[in-house]
C-alpha positions as CSV (number, residue, x, y, z in Angstrom):
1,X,6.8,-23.4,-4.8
2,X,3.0,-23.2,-6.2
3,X,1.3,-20.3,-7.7
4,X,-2.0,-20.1,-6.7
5,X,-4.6,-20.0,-9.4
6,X,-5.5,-16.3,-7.8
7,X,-2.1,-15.2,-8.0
8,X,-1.8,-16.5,-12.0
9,X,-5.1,-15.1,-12.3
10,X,-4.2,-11.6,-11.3
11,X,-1.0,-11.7,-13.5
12,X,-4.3,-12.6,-16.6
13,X,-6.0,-10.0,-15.1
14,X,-3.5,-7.3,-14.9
15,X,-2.4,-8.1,-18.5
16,X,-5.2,-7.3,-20.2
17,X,-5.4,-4.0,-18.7
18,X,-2.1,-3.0,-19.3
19,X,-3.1,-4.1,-23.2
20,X,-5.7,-1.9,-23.5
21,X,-3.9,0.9,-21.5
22,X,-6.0,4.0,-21.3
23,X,-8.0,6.4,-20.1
24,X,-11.0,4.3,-20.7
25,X,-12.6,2.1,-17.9
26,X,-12.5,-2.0,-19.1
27,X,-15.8,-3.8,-18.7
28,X,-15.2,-6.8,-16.8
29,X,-17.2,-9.3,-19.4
30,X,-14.5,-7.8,-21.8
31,X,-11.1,-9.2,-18.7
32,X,-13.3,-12.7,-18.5
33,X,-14.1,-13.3,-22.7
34,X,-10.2,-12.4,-22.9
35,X,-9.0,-14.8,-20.5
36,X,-12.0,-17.4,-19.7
37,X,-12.3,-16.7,-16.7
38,X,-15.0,-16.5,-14.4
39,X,-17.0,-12.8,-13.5
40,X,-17.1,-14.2,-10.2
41,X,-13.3,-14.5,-9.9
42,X,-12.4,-12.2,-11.4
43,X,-14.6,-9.9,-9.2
44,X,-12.3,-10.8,-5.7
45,X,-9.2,-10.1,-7.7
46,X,-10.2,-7.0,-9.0
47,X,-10.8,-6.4,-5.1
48,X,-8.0,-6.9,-3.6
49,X,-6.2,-4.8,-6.9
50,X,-8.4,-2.0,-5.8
51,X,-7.6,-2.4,-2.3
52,X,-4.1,-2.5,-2.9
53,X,-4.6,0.7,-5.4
54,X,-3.2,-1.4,-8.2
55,X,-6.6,-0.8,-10.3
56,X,-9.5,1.9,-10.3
57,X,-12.5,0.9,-11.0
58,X,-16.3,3.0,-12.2
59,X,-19.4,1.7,-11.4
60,X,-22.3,2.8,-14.5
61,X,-22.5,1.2,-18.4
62,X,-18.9,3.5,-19.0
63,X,-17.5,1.6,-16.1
64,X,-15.0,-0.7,-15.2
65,X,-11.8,-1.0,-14.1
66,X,-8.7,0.6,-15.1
67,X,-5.1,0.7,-14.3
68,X,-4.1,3.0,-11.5
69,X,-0.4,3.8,-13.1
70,X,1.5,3.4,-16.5
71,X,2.2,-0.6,-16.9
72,X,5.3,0.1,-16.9
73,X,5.5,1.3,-13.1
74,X,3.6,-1.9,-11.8
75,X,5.3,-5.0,-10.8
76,X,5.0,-8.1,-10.6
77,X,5.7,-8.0,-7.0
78,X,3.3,-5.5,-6.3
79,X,0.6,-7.7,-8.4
80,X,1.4,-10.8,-6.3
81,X,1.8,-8.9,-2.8
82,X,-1.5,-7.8,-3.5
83,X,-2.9,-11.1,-3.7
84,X,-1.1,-12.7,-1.1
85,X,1.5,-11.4,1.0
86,X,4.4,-13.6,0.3
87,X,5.5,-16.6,-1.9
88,X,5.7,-18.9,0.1
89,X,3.6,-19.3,3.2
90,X,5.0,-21.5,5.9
91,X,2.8,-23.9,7.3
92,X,3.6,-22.2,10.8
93,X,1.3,-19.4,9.2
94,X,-1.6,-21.5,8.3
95,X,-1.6,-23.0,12.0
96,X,-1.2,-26.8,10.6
97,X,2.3,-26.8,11.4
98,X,3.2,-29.3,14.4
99,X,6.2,-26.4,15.1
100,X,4.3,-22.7,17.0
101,X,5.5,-19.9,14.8
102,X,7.6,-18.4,17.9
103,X,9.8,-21.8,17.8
104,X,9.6,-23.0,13.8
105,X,13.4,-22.8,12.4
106,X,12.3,-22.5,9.2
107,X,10.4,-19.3,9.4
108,X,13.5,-17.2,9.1
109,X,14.5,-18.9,5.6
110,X,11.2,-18.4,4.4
111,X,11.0,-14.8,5.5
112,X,14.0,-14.0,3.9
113,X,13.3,-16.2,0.5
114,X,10.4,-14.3,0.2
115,X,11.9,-11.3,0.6
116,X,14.6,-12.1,-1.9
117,X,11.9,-13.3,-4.4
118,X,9.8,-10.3,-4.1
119,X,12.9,-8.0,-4.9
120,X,13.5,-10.1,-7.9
121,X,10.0,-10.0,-9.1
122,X,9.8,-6.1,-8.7
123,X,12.1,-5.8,-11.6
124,X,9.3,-7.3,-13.6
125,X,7.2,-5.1,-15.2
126,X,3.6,-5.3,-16.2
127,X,4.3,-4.1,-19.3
128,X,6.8,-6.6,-20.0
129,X,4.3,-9.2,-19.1
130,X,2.1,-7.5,-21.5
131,X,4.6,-7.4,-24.1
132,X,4.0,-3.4,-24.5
């Protein structure tokens, strides 16, 4: 199993915010000169955070991005499902498996590793990640 870098960059992401837990809106030069990574990047993670209503953000020089909840009722399985929507992604579901999705045996293992994984992970909190 591989993490992608925009899953371990969430997790980055996410930590910092739950460090500097508040009322207050992060800039997002403040999340890249934490963790060295790029405005760019960072930007389409913070998305699909938002999207997912992980993070709020605030446009405006007091803006930024914030997280929606206490760190310590975010998940690590809510970060990651976020990003992606499972662990592992069968090949079936990229269309370059030789096997059609409707006939791939190994779909079902998948599907339920995933599943067992994701329960695992929602025992993790952010704020354990954070070490807060």
């Amino acid at each position: 199993m591989k993490i992608s870098k925009k899953e371990d960059f969430a997790i980055l992401f996410m930590t910092v915010l739950a460090r500097n837990f508040s009322q207050k809106y992060i800039p997002l030069s403040f999340i890249s000169s934490q963790t060295n990574l790029s405005l760019l990047f960072l930007k389409h993670i913070a998305l699909d955070l938002k999207n997912d209503g992980l993070i709020i953000s605030r446009e405006g020089v007091q803006g930024g991005y914030r997280l929606a909840k206490n760190p310590q009722s975010i998940s690590a399985a809510q970060i990651l499902r976020a990003i992606n929507k499972g662990l592992v992604i069968p090949a079936c579901d990229h269309k370059i498996c030789r096997v059609d999705k409707n006939n791939c045996l190994c779909l079902s293992f998948w599907n339920t590793f995933n599943r067992q994984m994701l329960q695992k992970l929602q025992h993790v909190k952010l704020s354990d990640i954070a070490g807060k």
